[in-house]
C-alpha positions as CSV (number, residue, x, y, z in Angstrom):
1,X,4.0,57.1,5.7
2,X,4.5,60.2,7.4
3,X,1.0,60.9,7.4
4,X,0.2,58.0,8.8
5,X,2.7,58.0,11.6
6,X,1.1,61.6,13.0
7,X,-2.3,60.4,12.8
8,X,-1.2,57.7,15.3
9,X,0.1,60.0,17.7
10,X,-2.6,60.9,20.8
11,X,-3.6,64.1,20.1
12,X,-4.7,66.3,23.2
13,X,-8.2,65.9,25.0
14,X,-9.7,68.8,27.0
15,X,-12.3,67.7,29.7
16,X,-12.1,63.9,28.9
17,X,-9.7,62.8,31.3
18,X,-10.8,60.1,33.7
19,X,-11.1,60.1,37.6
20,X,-8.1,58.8,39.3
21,X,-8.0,57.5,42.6
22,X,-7.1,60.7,44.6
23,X,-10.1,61.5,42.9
24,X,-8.2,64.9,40.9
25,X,-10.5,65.1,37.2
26,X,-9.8,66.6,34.6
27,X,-12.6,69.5,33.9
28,X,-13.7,71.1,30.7
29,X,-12.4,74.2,29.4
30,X,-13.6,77.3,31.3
31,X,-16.0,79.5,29.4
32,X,-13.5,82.4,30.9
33,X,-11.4,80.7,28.5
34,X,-13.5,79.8,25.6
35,X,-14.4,82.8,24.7
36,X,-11.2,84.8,24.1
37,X,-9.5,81.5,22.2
38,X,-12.9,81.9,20.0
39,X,-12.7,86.1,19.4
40,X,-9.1,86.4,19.2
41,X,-8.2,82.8,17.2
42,X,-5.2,83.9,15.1
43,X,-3.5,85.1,18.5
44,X,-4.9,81.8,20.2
45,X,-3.4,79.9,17.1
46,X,-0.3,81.4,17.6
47,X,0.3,81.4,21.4
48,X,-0.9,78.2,22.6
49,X,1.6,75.9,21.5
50,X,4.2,74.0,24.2
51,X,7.1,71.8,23.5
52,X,6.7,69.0,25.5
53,X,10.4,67.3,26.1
54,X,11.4,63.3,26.5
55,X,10.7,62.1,29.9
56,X,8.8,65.2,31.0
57,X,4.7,65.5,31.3
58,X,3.2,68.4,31.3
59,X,0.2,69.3,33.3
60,X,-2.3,71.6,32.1
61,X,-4.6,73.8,33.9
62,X,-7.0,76.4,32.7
63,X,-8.1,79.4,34.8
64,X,-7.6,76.9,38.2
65,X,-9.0,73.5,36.5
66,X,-7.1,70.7,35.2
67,X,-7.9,70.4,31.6
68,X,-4.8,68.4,30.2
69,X,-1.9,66.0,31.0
70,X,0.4,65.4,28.2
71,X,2.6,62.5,28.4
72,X,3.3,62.5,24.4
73,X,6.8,64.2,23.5
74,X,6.2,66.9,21.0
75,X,4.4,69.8,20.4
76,X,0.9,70.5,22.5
77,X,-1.3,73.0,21.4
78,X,-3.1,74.5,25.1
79,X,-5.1,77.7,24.7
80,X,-3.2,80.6,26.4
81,X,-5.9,82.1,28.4
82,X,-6.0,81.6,31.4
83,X,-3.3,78.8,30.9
84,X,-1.0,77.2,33.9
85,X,2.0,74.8,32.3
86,X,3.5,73.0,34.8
87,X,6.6,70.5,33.4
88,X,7.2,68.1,35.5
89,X,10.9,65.4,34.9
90,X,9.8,61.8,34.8
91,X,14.1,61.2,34.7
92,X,15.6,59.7,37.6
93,X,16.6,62.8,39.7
94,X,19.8,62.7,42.6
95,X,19.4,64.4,45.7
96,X,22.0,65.1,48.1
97,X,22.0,65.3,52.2
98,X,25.0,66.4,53.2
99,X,26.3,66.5,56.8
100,X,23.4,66.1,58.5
101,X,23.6,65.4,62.7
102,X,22.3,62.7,64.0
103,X,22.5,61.2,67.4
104,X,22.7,57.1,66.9
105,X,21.1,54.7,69.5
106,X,23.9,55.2,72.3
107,X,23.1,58.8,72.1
108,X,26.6,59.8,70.7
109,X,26.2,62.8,67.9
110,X,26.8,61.6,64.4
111,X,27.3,63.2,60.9
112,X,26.3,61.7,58.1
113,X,26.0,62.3,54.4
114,X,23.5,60.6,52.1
115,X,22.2,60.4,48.8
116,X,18.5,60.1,47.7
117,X,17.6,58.4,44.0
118,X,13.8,58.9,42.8
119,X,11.8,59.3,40.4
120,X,8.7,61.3,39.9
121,X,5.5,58.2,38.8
122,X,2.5,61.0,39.5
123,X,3.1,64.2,38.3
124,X,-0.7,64.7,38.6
125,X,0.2,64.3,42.3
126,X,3.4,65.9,42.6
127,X,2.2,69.3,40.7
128,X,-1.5,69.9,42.7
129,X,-1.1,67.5,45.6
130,X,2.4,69.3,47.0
131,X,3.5,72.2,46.8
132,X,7.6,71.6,46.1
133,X,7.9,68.0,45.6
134,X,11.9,68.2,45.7
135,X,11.8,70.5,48.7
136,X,9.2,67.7,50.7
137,X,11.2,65.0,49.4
138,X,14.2,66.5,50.7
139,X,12.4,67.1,54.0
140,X,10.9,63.8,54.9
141,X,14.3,62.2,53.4
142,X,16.1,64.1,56.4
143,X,13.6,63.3,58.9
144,X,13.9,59.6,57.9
145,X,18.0,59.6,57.8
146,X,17.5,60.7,61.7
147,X,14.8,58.4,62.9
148,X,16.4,54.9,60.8
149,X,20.3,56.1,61.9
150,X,18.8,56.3,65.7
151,X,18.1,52.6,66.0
152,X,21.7,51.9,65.3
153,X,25.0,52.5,67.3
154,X,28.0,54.0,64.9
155,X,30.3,50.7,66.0
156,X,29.7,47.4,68.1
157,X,31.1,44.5,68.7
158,X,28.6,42.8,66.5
159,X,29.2,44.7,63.7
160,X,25.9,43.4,61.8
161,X,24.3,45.6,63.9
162,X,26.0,48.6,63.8
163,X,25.9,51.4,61.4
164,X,29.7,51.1,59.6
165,X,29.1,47.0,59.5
166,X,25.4,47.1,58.1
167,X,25.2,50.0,56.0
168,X,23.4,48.0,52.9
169,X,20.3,47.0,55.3
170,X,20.0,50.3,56.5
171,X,19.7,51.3,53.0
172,X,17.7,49.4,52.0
173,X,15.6,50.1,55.5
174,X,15.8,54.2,54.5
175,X,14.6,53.6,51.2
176,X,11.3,51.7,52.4
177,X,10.7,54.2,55.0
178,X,10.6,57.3,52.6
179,X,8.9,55.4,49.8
180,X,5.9,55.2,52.4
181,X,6.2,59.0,53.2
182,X,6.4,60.0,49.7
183,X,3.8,58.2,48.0
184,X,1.3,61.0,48.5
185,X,3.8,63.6,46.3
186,X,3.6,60.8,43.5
187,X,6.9,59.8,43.9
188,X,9.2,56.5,43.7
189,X,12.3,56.2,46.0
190,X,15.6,53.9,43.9
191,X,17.8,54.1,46.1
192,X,19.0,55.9,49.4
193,X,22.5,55.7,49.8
194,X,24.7,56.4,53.1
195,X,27.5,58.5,51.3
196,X,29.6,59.3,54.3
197,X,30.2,58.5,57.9
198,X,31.8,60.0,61.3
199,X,31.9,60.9,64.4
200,X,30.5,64.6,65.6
201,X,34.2,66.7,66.1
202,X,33.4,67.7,69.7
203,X,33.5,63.2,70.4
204,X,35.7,62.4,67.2
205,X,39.1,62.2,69.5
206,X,37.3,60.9,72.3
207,X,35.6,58.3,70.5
208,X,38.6,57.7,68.3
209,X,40.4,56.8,71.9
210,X,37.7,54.6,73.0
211,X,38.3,52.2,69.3
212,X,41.5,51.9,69.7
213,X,41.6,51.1,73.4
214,X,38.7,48.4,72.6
215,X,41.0,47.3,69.7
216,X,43.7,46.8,72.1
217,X,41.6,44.8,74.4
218,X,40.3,42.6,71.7
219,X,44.0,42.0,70.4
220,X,45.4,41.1,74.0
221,X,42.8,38.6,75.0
222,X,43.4,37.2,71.3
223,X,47.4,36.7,71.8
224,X,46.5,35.0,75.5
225,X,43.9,32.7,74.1
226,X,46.8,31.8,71.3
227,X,49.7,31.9,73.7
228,X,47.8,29.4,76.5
229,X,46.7,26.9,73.3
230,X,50.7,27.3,72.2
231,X,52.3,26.4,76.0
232,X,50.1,23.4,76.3
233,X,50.3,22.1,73.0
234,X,54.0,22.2,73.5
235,X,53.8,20.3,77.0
236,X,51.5,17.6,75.1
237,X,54.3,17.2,72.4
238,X,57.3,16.6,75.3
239,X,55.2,14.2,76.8
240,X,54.6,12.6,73.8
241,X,57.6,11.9,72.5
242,X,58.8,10.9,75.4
243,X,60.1,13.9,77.6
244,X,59.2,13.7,80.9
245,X,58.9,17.2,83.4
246,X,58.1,17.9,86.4
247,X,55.4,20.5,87.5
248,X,58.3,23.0,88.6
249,X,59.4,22.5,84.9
250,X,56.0,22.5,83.2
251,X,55.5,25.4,85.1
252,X,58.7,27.3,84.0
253,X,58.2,25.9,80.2
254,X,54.6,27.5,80.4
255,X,55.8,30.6,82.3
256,X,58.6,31.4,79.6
257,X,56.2,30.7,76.6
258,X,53.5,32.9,77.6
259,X,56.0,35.8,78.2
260,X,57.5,35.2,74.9
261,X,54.5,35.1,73.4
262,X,52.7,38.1,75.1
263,X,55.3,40.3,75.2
264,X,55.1,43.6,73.3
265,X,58.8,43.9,72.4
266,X,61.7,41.0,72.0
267,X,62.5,38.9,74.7
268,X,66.2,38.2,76.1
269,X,66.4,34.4,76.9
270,X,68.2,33.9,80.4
271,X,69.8,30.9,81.0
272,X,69.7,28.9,84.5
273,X,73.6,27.7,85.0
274,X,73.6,24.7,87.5
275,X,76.3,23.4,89.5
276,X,76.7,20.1,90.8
């Protein structure tokens, strides 16, 4: 049974690799190369063997060519002259960006920290079409962070549009944008996540001021709407039930609800004391 299971396994091919569609062939061996695996075969027999790990491919290339790409786990045997291994990860591989500046669509300076997910689909690609796929992919993931994060203010009142309020669709929105970019290094973008989020420290206090003040706002005009609702729903009820006022007394009823309900700290009642 043993047998049978290794004579199942793909054993390597030299020069009978197919055309792809960035046109990169695999060549037959170079004579260069031939030769001394033919006149010096016990020391070819001995050094031409490479361990190929799980979820790594290796990619083969003899004096220049590409002869080889091994996709099988196991042990390869490539002739040593001339030889150029590359082993490239297939595993899902996690990049960092950390505190990169950007300057979001007001214009204010923002620093942000992201995370990049991919995968490697092409080694073919990633070993002879780029030179350091992680370092490009690191690159054009930076250069995409600041072009996506620009069409987006840090904070609005709409917070769907805004970077803190719609942080998954500008994920998702990065992670499109690089996969376009990065196709040519043979690689697949998973994910690019937004990991953290602030405010440049030369605007952080200013722009800390400018929340709180618009929080403030927001909160005010909230208790008047309330309070206006509350002091003529009350002057409904009176007259409802059967309490007539005048307008002076309407007005003082309305007057003395709004400031109760407005005011920032507690209210003292004062009481009118009539003489006849």
């Amino acid at each position: 049974m043993d047998a049978q299971l290794v004579s199942q396994q793909p054993a390597p091919h030299y020069g009978t690799l197919e055309a792809d569609d960035d046109g990169v062939q695999a060549k037959p061996m170079p004579i260069a190369a031939i030769i001394p695996s033919i006149l010096c075969f016990p020391l070819t027999l001995l050094s031409s063997w490479t361990i190929v790990d799980a979820k790594t491919e290796v990619i083969a290339l003899q004096c220049g060519k590409l002869v080889n790409e091994i996709k099988t786990p196991g042990c390869a045997f490539i002739p040593c002259w001339g030889r150029t291994v590359f082993a490239v990860s297939t595993a899902q591989i996690s990049m960092s960006l950390p505190n990169v500046r950007v300057a979001d669509y007001e214009g204010n300076p923002v620093v942000i920290s992201a995370v990049v997910q991919f995968t490697v689909d092409d080694p073919k690609k990633a070993v002879l079409d780029i030179e350091d796929y992680q370092l490009f992919v690191k690159l054009q993931a930076a250069t995409v962070l600041r072009q996506v994060v620009a069409q987006y203010p840090f904070q609005c009142a709409d917070e769907t549009r805004s970077l803190r309020g719609n942080m998954q669709n500008v994920s998702r929105q990065l992670a499109d944008t690089l996969n376009t970019l990065i196709a040519v290094a043979g690689c697949i973008v998973h994910a690019f996540r937004i990991d953290e989020l602030s405010y440049a420290n030369e605007v952080a206090a200013v722009m800390l001021r400018k929340q709180a003040a618009t929080a403030t706002v927001a909160a005010r005009k909230l208790i008047v709407e309330s309070a206006v609702d509350i002091a003529v729903d009350a002057a409904e009820q009176l007259s409802h039930h059967g309490t007539t006022l005048s307008a002076d007394q309407q007005a003082d009823m309305i007057i003395n609800l709004m400031s109760v309900i407005c005011s920032g700290k507690d209210v003292v009642p004062t009481l009118t004391m009539r003489t006849s």
